[in-house]
C-alpha positions, 0 to 999 in steps of 0.5 A: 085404667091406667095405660103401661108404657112401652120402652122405646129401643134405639137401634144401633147398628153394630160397628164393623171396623176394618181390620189391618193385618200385618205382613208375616215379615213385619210382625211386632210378637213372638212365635212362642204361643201363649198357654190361653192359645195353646188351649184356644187351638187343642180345644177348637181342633178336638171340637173338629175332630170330635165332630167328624173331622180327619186327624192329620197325623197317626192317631190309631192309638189315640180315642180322645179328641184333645190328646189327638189334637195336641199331637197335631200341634206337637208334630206341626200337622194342625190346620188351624191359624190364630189371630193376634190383636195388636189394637183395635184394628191392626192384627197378626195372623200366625198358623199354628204351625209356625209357633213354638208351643208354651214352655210348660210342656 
């Protein structure tokens, strides 16, 4: 009888790095968001806000998630904040409030 052998996994445990965040004086981008942030932001925001979540300004008119998401972001009521990798351990953390959305608006 012939004996199958068994794969051997090595464990590797996952590398946690330290990441360093910039004061918002010192940061090295621009306040104008990317269209993959603006989308990363509508569509985090109308997942909450399908699920549950209270929309931050007067939305009565409104029943789909994402335009009351986009509105947020339109009138700067989002709650929401996006990190920026720099490198592999340094990041810039901006509020959503504090950027200019992209320029295809």
């Amino acid at each position: 009888m012939e004996r199958k052998t068994k794969f051997i996994y090595e464990h590797q445990p996952f590398n946690n790095k330290l990441i360093i965040y910039y004061n918002p004086e010192d940061r090295q981008t621009s306040e104008i968001m990317t269209k993959y942030e603006y989308t990363e932001a509508v569509s985090i925001r109308a997942k909450q806000i399908e699920n549950g979540g209270v929309c931050f300004t007067n939305c009565d008119d409104l029943t789909d998630p994402i335009k009351m998401a986009e509105r947020e972001i339109e009138y700067k009521k989002c709650p929401l904040d996006l990190i920026r990798m720099i490198t592999d351990n340094h990041a810039e953390r901006w509020h959503v409030n504090e950027m200019t959305p992209p320029h295809f608006l």
